[in-house]
C-alpha distance (Angstrom), angle and dihedral (degrees) to the residues before:
residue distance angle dihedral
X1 . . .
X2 4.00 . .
X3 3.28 119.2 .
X4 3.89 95.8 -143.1
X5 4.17 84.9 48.9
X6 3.64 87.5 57.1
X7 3.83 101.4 51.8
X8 3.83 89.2 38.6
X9 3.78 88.6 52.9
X10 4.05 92.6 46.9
X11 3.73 91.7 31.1
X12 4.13 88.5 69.0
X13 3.65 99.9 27.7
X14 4.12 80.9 58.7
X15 3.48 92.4 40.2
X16 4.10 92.3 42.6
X17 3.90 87.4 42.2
X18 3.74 93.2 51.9
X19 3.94 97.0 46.1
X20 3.71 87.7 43.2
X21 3.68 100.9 58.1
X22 4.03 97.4 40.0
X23 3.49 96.0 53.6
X24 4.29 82.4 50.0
X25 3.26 92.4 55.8
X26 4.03 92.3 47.3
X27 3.57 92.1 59.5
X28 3.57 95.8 -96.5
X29 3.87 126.4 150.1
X30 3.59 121.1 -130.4
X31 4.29 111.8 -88.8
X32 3.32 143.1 -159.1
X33 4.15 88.9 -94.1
X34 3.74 92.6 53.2
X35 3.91 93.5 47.3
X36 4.03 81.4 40.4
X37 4.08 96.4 58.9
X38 3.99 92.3 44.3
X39 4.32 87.5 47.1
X40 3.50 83.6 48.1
X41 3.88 104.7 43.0
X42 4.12 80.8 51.8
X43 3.33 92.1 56.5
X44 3.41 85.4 60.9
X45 3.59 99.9 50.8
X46 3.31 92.9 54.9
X47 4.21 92.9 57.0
X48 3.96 77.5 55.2
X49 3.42 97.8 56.5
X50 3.64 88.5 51.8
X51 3.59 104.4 47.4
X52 3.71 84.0 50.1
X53 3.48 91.6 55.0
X54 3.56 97.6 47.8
X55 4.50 99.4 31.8
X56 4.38 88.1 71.4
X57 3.67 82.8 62.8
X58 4.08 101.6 46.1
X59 4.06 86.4 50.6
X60 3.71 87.4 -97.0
X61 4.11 91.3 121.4
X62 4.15 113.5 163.5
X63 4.26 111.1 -102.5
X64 3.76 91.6 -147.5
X65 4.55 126.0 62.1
X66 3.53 114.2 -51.7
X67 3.75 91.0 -146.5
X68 4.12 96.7 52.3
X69 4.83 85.7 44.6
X70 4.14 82.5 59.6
X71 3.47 96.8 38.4
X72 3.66 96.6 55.0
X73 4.14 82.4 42.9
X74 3.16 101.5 50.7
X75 3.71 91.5 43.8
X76 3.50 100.1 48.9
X77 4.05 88.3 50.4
X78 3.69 92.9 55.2
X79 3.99 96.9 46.1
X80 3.64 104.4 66.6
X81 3.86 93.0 38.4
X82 3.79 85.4 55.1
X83 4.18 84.9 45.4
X84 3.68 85.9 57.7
X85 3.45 102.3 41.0
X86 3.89 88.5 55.0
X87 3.94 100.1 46.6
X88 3.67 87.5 53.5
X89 3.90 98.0 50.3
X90 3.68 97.4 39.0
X91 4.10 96.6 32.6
X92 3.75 89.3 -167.3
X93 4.10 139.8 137.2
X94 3.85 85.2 -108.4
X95 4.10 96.2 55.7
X96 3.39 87.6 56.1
X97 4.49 91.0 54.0
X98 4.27 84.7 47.3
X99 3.96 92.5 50.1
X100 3.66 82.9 49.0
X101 3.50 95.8 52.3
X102 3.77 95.7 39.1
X103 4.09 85.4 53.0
X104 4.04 83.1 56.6
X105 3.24 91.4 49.2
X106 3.47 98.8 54.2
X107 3.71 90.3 48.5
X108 3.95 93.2 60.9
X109 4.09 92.2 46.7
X110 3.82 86.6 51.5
X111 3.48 86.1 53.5
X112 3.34 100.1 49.7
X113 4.26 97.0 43.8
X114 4.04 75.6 51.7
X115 3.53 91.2 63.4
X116 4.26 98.3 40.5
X117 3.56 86.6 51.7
X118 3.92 103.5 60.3
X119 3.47 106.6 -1.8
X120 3.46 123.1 47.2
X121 3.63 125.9 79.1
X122 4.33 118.0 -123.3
């Protein structure tokens, strides 16, 4: 993985996360922005799970475990779908805090698949 992909990807899922769960708190109801950033942080996922699909094959293979990189992955590209899925059911102040938190969430697994990928030793 890029770096630059990486901190763009936690950069709005921070950002997203932080927006998210501050206008919860404030009695605000989840919007079209909020369901926006999570849509938008999944679209990212899913260019993840295709570059790491294809990066094994360009000699681009992950230096931490396999099993804990698709984990994390697979995770983080059920969480905000799950975020979504609840804000638009329950349409309530407190949706809007748990896409927040799932948006966090999804920042620290990036993170961490970050670090598998290039940085830790097998």
């Amino acid at each position: 993985m890029i770096l630059w992909f990486t901190l763009v990807q936690v950069g709005l899922a921070v950002l997203a996360g932080v927006v998210a769960v501050a206008a919860g708190l404030i009695g605000r109801r989840p919007g079209d922005v909020t369901v926006g950033a999570l849509a938008l942080i999944e679209l990212l996922l899913v260019v993840q799970i295709v570059v790491a699909i294809i990066a094994p094959f360009a000699g681009n293979a992950p230096s931490g475990s396999l099993l804990e990189f698709w984990t994390y992955l697979v995770s983080a590209a059920l969480v905000p779908i799950a975020g979504v899925a609840w804000a638009l059911i329950e349409r309530s102040r407190w949706s809007t805090v748990i896409m927040g938190v799932a948006a966090l969430a999804v920042a620290v697994m990036v993170w961490r698949m970050h670090v598998i990928w290039t940085v830790q030793v097998a």
